[in-house]
PABAKE-170346 format. One record per atom (N, C-alpha, C, O, CB): x, y, z. Coordinates in steps of 0.2 Angstrom, whole numbers, plus 5000, padded with zeros to 4 digits. Glycine has a CB too. Layout:
# residues N
XYZ ...
# end
This chain:
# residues 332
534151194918 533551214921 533251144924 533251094921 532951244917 533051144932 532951094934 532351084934 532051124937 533151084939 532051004931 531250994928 530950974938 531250974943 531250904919 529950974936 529950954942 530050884943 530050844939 529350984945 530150874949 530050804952 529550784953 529050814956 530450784958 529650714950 528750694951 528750684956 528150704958 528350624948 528950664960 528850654969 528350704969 527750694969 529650664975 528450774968 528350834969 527350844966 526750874968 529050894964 527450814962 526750784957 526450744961 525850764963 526950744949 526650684963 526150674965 526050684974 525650654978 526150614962 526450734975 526350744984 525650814984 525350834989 527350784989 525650844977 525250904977 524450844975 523950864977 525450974971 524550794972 524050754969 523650724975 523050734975 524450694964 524050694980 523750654986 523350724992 522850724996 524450594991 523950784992 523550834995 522950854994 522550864997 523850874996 523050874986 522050864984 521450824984 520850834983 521850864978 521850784985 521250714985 521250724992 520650724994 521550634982 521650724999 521450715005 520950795006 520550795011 522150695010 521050845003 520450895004 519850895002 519450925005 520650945004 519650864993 519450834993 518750784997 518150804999 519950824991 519150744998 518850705004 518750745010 518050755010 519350665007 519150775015 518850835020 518250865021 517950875026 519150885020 518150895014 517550945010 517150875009 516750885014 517850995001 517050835007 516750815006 516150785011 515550765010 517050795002 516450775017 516450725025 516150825027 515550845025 517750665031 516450855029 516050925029 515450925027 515050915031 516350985026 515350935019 514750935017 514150875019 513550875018 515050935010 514450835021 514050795024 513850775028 513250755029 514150765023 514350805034 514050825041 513450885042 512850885045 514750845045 513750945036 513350995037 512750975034 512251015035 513551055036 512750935031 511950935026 511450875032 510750875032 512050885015 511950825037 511450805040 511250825048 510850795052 511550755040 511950895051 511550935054 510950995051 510651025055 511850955057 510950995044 510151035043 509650975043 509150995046 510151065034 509650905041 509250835043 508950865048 508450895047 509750765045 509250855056 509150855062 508950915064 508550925069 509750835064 509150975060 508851045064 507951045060 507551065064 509451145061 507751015054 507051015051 506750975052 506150975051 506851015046 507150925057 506850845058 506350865064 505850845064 507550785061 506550925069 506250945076 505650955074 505150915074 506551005081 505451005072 504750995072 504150945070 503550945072 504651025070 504550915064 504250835058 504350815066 503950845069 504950795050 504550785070 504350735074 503950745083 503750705088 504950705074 503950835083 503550845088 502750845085 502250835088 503750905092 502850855079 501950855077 501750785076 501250775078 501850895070 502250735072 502150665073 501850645080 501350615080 502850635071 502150655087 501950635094 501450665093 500950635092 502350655100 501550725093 500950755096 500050715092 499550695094 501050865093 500350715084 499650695083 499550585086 499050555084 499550725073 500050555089 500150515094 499450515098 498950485098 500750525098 499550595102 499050615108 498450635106 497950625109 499250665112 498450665100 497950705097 497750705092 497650765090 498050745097 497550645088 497250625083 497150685077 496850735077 496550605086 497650675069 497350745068 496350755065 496050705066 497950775062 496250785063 495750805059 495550775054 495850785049 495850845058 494950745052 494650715050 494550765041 494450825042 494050695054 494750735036 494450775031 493750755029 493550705032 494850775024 493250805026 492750805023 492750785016 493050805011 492650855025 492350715016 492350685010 491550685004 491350654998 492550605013 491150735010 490450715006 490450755001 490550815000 489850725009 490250714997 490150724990 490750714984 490650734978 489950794990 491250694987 491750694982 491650604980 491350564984 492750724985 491750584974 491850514973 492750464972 493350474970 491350514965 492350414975 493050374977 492650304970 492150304968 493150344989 493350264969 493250234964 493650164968 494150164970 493550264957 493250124968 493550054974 493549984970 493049954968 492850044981 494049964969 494249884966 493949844971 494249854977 495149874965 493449804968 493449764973 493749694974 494349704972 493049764973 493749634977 494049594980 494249554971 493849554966 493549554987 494649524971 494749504963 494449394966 493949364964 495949524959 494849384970 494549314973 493749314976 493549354980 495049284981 493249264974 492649234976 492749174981 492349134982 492149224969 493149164982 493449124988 493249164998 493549155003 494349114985 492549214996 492349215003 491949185007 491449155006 492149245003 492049205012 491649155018 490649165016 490249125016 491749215028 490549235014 489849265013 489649265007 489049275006 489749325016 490149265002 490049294996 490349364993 490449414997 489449294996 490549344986 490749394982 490849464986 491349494989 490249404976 490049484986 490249544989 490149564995 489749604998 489849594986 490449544997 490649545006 491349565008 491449585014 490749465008 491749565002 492449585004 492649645006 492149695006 492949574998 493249665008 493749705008 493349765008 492949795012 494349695004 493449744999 493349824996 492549834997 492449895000 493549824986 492149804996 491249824999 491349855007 491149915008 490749735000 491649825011 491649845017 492049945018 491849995021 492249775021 492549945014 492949985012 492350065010 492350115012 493549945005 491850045004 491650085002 490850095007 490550155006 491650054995 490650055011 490250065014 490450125017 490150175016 490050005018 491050125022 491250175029 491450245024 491350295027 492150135034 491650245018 491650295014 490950305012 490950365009 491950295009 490250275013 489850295009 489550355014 489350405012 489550235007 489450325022 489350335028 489550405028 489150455029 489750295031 490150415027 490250505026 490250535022 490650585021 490750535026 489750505016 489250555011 489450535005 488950545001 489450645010 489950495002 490550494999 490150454993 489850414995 491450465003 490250464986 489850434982 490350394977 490650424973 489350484978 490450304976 490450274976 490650264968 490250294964 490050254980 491050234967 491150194959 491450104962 491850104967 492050244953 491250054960 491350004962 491549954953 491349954947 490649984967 492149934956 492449904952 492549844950 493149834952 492749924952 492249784947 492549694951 492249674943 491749694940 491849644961 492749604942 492349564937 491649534938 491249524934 492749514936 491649524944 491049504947 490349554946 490149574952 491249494955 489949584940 489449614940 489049614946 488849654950 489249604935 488849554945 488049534949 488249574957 488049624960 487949424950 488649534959 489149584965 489249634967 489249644973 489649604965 489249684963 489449744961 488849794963 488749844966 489749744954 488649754960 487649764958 487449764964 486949804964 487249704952 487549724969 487349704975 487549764980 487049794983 487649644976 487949774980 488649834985 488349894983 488349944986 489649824982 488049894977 487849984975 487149994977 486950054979 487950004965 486749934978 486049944980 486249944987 485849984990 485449874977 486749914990 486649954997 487049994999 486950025004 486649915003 487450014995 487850074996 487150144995 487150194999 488550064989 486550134990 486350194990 485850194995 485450244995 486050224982 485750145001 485250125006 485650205010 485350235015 485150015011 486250225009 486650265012 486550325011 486750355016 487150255011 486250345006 485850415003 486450425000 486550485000 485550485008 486950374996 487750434990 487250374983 486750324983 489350404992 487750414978 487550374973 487950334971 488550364971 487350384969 487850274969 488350224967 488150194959 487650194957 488450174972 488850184957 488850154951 489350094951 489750074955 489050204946 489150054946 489949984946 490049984936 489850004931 489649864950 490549924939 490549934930 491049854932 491349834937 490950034925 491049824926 491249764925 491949754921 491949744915 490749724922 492549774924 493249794921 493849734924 493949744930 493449884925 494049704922 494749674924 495349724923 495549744918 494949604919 495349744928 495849794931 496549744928 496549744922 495849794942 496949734929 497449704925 497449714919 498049704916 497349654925 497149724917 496949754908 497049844907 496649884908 495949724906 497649864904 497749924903 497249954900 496950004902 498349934901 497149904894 496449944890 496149954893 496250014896 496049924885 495649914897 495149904901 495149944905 494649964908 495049854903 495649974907 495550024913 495750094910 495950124915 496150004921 495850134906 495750154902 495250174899 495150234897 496050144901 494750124897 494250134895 493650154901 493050174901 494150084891 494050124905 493350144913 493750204914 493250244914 493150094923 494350234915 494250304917 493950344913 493650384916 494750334919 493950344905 493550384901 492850384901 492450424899 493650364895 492550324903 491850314903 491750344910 491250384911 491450244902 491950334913 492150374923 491850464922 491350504924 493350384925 492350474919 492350544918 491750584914 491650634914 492850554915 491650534910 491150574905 490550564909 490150614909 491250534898 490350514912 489750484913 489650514922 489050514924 489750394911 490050524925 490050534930 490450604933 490150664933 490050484933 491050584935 491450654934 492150614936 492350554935 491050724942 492650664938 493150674940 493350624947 493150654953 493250744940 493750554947 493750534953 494250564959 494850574959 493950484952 493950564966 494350594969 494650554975 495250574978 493950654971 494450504976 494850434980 495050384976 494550354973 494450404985 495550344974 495650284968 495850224975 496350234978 496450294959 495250174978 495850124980 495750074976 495150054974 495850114987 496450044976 496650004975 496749954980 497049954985 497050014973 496249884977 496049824982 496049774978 495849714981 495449834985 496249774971 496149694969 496649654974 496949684978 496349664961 496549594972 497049544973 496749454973 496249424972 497349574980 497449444975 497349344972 498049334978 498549374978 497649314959 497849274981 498449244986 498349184984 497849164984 498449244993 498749164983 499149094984 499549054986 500149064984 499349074982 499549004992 499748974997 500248924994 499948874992 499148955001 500748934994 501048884989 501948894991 502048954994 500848894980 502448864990 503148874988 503148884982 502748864978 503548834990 503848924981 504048954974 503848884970 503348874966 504948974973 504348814971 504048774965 503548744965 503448704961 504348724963 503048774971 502548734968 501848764965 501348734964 502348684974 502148844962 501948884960 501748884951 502348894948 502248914962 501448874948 501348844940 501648934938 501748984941 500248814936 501848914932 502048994926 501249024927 501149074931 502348984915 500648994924 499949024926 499749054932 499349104932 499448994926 499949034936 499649054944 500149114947 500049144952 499848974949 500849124942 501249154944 501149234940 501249284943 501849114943 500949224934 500749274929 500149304931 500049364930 500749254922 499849274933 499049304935 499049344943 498749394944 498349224935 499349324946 499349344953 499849414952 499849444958 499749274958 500449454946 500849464948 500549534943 500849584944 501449424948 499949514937 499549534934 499049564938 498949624936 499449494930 498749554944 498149584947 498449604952 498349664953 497549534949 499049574957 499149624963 499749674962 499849724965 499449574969 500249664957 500349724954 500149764949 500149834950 500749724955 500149734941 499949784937 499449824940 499549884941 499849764931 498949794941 498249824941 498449884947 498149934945 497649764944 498749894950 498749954954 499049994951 498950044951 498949954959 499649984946 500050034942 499550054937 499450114935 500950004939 499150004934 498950044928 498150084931 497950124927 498849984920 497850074935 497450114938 497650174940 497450234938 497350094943 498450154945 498450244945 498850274940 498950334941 498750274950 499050254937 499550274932 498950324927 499150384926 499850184926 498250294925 497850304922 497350384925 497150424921 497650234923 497250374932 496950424936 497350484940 497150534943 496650384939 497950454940 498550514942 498250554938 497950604940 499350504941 498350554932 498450594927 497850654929 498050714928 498350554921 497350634930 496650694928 496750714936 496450764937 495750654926 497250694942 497150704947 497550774949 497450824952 497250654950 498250754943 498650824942 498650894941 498950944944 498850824938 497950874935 497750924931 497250974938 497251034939 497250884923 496850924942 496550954945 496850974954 496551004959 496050914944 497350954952 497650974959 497550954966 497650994971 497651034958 497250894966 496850864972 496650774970 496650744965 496050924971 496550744975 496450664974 496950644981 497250674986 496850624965 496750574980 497050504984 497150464982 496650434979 496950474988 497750434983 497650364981 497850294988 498250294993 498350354974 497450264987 497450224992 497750164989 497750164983 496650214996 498250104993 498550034989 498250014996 498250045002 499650014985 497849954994 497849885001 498449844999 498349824993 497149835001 498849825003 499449795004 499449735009 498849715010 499849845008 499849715011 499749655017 500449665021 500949685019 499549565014 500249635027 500849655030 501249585028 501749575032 500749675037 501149535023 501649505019 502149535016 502749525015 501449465014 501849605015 502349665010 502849695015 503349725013 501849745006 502849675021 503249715026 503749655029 504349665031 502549755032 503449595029 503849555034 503549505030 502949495030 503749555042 504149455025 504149375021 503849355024 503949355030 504749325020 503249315021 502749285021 503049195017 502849195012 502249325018 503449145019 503849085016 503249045013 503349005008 504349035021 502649045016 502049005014 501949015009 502048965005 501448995016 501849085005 501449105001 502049164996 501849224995 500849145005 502749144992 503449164992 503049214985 503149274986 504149084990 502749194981 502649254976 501749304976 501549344973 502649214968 501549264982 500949324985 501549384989 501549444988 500249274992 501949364995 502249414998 502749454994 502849514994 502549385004 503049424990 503349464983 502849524980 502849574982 503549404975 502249504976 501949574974 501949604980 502449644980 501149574972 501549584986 501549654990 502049694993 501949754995 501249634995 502649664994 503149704993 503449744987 503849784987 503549674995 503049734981 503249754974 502649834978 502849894980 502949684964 501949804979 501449864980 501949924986 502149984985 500549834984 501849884993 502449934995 502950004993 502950064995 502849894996 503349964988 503850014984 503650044981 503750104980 504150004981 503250014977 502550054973 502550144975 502650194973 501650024977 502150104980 501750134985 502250214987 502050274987 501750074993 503050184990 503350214992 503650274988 503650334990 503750174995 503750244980 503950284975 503550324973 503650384973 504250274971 502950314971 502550374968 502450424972 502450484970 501850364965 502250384982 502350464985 503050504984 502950564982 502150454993 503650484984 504250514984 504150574976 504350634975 504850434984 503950524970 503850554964 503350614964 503550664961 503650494959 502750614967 502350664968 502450734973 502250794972 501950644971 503250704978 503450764982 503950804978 504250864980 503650734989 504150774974 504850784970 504550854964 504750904961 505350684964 503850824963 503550854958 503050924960 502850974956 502950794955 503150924965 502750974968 502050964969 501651014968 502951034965 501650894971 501050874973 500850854978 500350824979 500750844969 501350874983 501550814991 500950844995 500650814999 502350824997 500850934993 499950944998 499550954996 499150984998 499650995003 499350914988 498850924985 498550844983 497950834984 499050964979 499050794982 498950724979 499050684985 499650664986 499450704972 498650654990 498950604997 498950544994 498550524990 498450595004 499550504997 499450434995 499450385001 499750405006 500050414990 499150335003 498850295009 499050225006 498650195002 497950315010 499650185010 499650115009 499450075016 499650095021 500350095007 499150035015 498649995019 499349925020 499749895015 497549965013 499249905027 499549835027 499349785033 499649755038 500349845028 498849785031 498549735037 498749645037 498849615032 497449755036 498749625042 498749585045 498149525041 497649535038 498549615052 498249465043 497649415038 496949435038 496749445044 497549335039 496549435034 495649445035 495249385035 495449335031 495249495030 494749375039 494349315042 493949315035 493649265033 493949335051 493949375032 493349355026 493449325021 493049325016 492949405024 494349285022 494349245015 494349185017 494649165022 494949255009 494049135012 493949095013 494649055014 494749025020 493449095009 495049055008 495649025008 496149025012 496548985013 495849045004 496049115015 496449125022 496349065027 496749025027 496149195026 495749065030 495449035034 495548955035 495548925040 495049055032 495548925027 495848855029 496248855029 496448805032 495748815026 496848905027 497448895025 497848905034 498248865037 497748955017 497648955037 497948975043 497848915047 497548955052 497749035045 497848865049 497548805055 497748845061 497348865065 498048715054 498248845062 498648885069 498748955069 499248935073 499148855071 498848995068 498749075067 498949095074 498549105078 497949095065 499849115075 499849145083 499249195084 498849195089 500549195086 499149245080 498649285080 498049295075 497849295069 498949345079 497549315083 496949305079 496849355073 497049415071 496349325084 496349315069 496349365060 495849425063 495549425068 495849315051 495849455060 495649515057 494949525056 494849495050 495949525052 494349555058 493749555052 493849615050 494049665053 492849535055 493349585043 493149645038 493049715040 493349765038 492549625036 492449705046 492249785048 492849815051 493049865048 491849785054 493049785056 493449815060 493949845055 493949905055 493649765064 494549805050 494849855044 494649885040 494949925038 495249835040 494049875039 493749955035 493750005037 494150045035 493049965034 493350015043 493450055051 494050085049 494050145048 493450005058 494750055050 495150095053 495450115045 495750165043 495650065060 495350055040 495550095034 495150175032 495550205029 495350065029 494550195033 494250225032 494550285036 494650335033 493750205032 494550295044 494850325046 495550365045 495750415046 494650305049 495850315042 496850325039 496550375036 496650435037 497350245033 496050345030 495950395025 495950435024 496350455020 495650415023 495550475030 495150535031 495750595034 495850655033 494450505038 496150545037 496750585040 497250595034 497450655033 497050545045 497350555032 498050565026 498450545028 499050575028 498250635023 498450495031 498950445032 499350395027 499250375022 498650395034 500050385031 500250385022 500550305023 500850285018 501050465018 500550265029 500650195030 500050195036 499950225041 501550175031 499750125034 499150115039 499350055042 499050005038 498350105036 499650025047 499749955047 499249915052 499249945058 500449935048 499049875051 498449835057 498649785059 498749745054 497649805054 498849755065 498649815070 499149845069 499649825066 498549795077 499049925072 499749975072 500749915075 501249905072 499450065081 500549895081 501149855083 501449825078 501949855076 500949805089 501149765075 501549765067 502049785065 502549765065 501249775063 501949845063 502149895058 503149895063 503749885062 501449995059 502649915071 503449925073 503849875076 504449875078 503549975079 503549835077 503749765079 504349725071 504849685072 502849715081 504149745066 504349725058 504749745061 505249715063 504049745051 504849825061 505649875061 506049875066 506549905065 505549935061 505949835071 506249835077 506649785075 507249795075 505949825082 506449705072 506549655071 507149645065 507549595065 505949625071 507049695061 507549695053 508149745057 508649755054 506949765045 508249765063 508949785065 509349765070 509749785074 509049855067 508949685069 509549625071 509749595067 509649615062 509449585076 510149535068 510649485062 510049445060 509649435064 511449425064 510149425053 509549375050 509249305056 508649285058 509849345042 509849275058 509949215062 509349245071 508949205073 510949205064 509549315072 509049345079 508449345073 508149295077 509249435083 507949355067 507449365065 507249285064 506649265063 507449425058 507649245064 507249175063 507249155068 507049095068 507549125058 507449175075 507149135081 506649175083 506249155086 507749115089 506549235082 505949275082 505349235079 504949215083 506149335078 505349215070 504949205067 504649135071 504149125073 505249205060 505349075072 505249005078 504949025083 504448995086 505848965082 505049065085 504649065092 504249115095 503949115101 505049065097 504249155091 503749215094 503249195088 502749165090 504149305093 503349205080 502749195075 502649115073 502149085070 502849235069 503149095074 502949005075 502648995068 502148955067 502248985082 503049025062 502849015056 502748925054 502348895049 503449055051 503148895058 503248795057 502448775056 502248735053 503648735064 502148815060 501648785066 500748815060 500148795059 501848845078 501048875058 500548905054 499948845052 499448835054 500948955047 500148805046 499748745043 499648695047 499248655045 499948715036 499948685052 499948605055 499248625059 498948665061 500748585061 499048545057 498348505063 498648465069 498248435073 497948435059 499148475070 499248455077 499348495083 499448475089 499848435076 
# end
């Protein structure tokens, strides 16, 4: 009896494998013409809301819970920052107020004119970085007031420095307030947001998180850590089934005029900074919409992405000569 030839073995071996493969290039084609046939309407509504702004939600009376600025390195004082500005324009549309900053007295300040607004406000004296500690304000949150229905996330700490000239302290604290503190905030408040089937979460970001920032090598690291953040819990919420119930909103604006440190640090700045009002304003408005990346100015945002789908060597005569990063600190 004649046994098989392996030839024979392995010519049935490679014919499976190359159909195999076939099926597999098929399955792939067809799953990304289903891409392209769901993609059409996902991007006529995208234009359309281009032309046509969508619809504002209604926020009165629900409470938003606001981190304020973690640096006292402002132009006006403590409570002048970001996050004050941020909670004002929410206060404006009814919206009643929790304020959060190591800075009490501050805090205390922002809430007396937050209620000149007719909402009510509260603060409380929490280092966000601190898992207990934030833990222990969402329990006292809840009990003492109610159920939060906006969480933004606004600490932060920059440091203008290169990697070595960065201490281990300066590197631990900065990577402690600009990112833990956002994970264990929401990490903390997701939770009751689940149960209730409804919330936001807002991250302020910078657009260091979008496009390397070399002055400042482990400030623009967190914010790209918040970014991903940012990017996976919404991805984790849609997977979970909470994508029209739980919105999430990452902010990436451009430098603000109201820090102090900014300010000396930027000598030459191709572009003019940013005030306070004005990114509240349009933060507030992202909000309202459910916007799920806010970049200030909008150009940024596409100008980044245009620029990342050329060779690194085209993004550094970009950075020379269009953003003139050399030129950023210089007095000359």
């Amino acid at each position: 009896m004649d046994l098989p030839k392996e030839s024979d073995h392995s010519t049935k071996e490679s014919d499976s494998s190359v159909v195999q493969i076939v099926t597999q290039i098929l399955v792939v084609i067809l799953d990304f013409l289903r891409v392209l046939f769901f993609s059409v309407p996902i991007l006529f509504k995208a234009f359309l809301n281009l032309l046509i702004p969508r619809k504002s939600k209604n926020v009165s009376g629900q409470l938003a819970l606001v981190n304020a600025d973690k640096s006292k390195k402002t132009i006006t004082g403590g409570a002048n920052g970001l996050g004050r500005e941020i909670a004002l324009q929410l206060a404006k549309r009814g919206c009643n107020i929790v304020i959060v900053d190591v800075d009490l007295k501050s805090a205390e300040n922002t809430c007396a004119d937050l209620r000149e607004k007719g909402v009510k406000a509260y603060c409380y004296r929490v280092d966000v970085s601190s898992f207990e500690q934030v833990k222990s304000l969402a329990t006292t949150v809840y009990q003492d007031i109610g159920p939060v229905d906006i969480l933004v996330n606004n600490a932060g700490l920059i440091h203008f420095t290169f990697l070595q000239d960065s201490t281990e302290q300066d590197v631990n604290r900065l990577i402690d307030v600009n990112v833990k503190s956002y994970i264990w905030t929401t990490k903390v408040f997701l939770e009751k947001m689940m149960d209730r089937k409804r919330g936001h979460i807002v991250a302020i970001s910078s657009m260091s998180g979008m496009y390397a920032f070399p002055w400042a090598v482990v400030y623009s690291t967190s914010k790209y850590a918040v970014n991903g953040f940012m990017a996976a819990v919404t991805e984790q919420l849609r997977l979970q089934g909470f994508s029209d119930k739980i919105q999430t909103t990452c902010v990436c604006p451009y430098y603000i005029a109201t820090r102090k440190d900014i300010v000396e640090f930027l000598k030459k700045p191709r572009f003019k900074l940013l005030t306070t009002e004005h990114t509240a304003r349009v933060i507030a408005k992202g909000i309202l919409r459910n916007e799920v990346t806010i970049a200030i100015p909008p150009f940024f945002d596409l100008g980044v992405k245009i620029m990342q789908l050329f060779p690194v060597k085209v993004q550094q005569l970009v950075r020379d000569y269009i953003i003139r990063e050399y030129e950023l600190n210089s007095t000359q």
